[in-house]
ROPAZA-648346 format. One line per 3 residues: number of its first residue (from 1); for each residue y, x, z of C-alpha. Coordinates in nm, 3 decimals. Example, Ala and Ser with C-alpha at 12.3 -4.5 7.8 and 13.67 -1.06 7.14 Angstrom:
BEGIN
1 = -0.450:1.230:0.780 ~ -0.106:1.367:0.714
REM end
This chain:
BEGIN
1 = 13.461:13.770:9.736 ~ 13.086:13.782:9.683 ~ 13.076:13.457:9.669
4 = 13.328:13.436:9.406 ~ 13.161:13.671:9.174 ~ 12.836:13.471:9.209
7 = 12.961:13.107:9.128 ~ 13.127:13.327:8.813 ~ 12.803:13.515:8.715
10 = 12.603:13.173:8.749 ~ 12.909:12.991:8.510 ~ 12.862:13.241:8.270
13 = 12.487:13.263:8.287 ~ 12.501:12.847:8.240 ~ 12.739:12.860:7.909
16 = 12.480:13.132:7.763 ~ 12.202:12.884:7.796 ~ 12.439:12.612:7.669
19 = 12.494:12.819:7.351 ~ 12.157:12.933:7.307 ~ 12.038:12.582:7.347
22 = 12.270:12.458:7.062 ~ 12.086:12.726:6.797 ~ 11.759:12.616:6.886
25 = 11.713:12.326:6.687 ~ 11.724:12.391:6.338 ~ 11.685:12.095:6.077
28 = 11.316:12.078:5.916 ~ 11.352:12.098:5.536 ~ 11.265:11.815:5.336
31 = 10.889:11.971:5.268 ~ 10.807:12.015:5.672 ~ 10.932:11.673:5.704
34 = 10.699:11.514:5.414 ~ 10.421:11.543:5.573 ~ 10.201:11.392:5.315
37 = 10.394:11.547:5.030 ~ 10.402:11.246:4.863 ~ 10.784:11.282:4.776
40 = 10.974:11.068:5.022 ~ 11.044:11.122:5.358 ~ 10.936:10.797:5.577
43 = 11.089:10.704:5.877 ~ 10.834:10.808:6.086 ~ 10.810:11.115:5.895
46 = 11.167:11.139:5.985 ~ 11.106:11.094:6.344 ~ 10.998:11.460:6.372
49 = 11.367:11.578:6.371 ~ 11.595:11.359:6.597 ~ 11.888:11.455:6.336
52 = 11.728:11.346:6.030 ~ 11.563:11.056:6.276 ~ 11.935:10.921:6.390
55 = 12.116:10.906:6.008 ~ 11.796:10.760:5.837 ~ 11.933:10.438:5.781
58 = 12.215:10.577:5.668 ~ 12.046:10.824:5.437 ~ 11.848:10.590:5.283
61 = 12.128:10.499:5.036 ~ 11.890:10.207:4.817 ~ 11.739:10.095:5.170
64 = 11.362:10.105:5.053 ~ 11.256:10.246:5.353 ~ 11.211:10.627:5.232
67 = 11.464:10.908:5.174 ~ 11.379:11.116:4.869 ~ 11.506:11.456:4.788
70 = 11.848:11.334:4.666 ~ 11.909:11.082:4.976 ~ 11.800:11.380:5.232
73 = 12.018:11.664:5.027 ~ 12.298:11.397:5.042 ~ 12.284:11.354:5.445
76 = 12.204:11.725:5.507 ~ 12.559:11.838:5.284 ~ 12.746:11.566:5.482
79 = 12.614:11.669:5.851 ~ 12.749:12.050:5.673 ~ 13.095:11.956:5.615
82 = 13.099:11.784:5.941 ~ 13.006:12.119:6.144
REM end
Protein backbone atom coordinates (compact mmCIF):
# COMPACT_ATOMS: atom_id res chain seq x y z
CA UNK A 1 0.00 0.00 0.00
CA UNK A 2 2.90 2.36 0.66
CA UNK A 3 4.11 1.72 -2.29
CA UNK A 4 1.02 2.58 -4.02
CA UNK A 5 0.62 5.92 -2.47
CA UNK A 6 4.23 6.78 -3.47
CA UNK A 7 4.18 5.92 -7.31
CA UNK A 8 0.71 8.24 -6.90
CA UNK A 9 2.36 11.14 -4.94
CA UNK A 10 5.43 11.02 -7.46
CA UNK A 11 2.55 11.02 -10.65
CA UNK A 12 1.07 13.86 -9.25
CA UNK A 13 4.21 15.66 -8.22
CA UNK A 14 5.42 14.95 -12.17
CA UNK A 15 2.05 16.53 -13.83
CA UNK A 16 2.65 19.72 -11.43
CA UNK A 17 6.02 20.23 -12.96
CA UNK A 18 4.51 19.42 -16.38
CA UNK A 19 2.01 22.29 -15.87
CA UNK A 20 4.25 24.63 -14.34
CA UNK A 21 6.69 24.03 -17.09
CA UNK A 22 4.05 24.92 -19.79
CA UNK A 23 3.56 28.71 -18.03
CA UNK A 24 7.06 29.34 -18.01
CA UNK A 25 7.71 30.50 -21.30
CA UNK A 26 5.97 33.50 -22.11
CA UNK A 27 6.33 35.14 -25.70
CA UNK A 28 8.84 38.28 -25.73
CA UNK A 29 6.94 41.30 -27.10
CA UNK A 30 7.90 42.70 -30.25
CA UNK A 31 10.22 45.53 -28.35
CA UNK A 32 12.37 42.71 -26.21
CA UNK A 33 12.70 40.97 -29.41
CA UNK A 34 14.07 44.16 -31.50
CA UNK A 35 16.94 44.31 -30.06
CA UNK A 36 18.30 47.18 -31.97
CA UNK A 37 14.97 48.96 -32.08
CA UNK A 38 15.33 49.56 -35.46
CA UNK A 39 11.63 48.45 -36.24
CA UNK A 40 11.81 44.92 -37.59
CA UNK A 41 12.37 41.92 -35.95
CA UNK A 42 15.34 39.85 -37.79
CA UNK A 43 15.60 36.37 -37.77
CA UNK A 44 18.20 36.17 -35.50
CA UNK A 45 16.52 38.63 -33.44
CA UNK A 46 13.79 36.15 -33.59
CA UNK A 47 15.90 33.37 -32.48
CA UNK A 48 15.60 34.58 -28.86
CA UNK A 49 12.06 33.03 -28.55
CA UNK A 50 11.85 29.47 -30.10
CA UNK A 51 8.00 30.39 -30.85
CA UNK A 52 8.50 33.47 -32.69
CA UNK A 53 11.94 31.54 -34.01
CA UNK A 54 9.76 28.40 -35.53
CA UNK A 55 6.76 30.62 -37.52
CA UNK A 56 9.29 33.28 -38.86
CA UNK A 57 9.08 32.27 -42.24
CA UNK A 58 5.75 32.13 -42.01
CA UNK A 59 5.35 35.50 -40.34
CA UNK A 60 7.24 37.20 -42.65
CA UNK A 61 4.23 37.61 -44.99
CA UNK A 62 6.41 39.91 -47.98
CA UNK A 63 9.51 37.47 -47.31
CA UNK A 64 12.17 40.36 -46.91
CA UNK A 65 13.75 38.74 -44.26
CA UNK A 66 12.26 40.91 -41.22
CA UNK A 67 8.88 40.81 -39.43
CA UNK A 68 7.61 44.28 -38.58
CA UNK A 69 4.98 45.14 -36.10
CA UNK A 70 2.06 44.14 -38.36
CA UNK A 71 3.71 40.65 -39.54
CA UNK A 72 4.57 39.80 -35.65
CA UNK A 73 0.88 41.10 -34.34
CA UNK A 74 -0.45 38.91 -37.24
CA UNK A 75 1.45 35.54 -36.03
CA UNK A 76 1.02 36.34 -32.29
CA UNK A 77 -3.27 36.69 -32.87
CA UNK A 78 -3.06 33.43 -34.91
CA UNK A 79 -0.83 31.29 -32.29
CA UNK A 80 -4.08 33.03 -29.83
CA UNK A 81 -6.87 31.54 -31.61
CA UNK A 82 -4.97 28.39 -31.89
CA UNK A 83 -4.59 28.00 -27.90
Amino acid sequence: MKKLVAIAGGLILASGFAVAGDDQHQQKSFNELDENQDGVITQTEASADQTVAAQFQTADANQDGYLTPAEFDAIQQEMEEAE
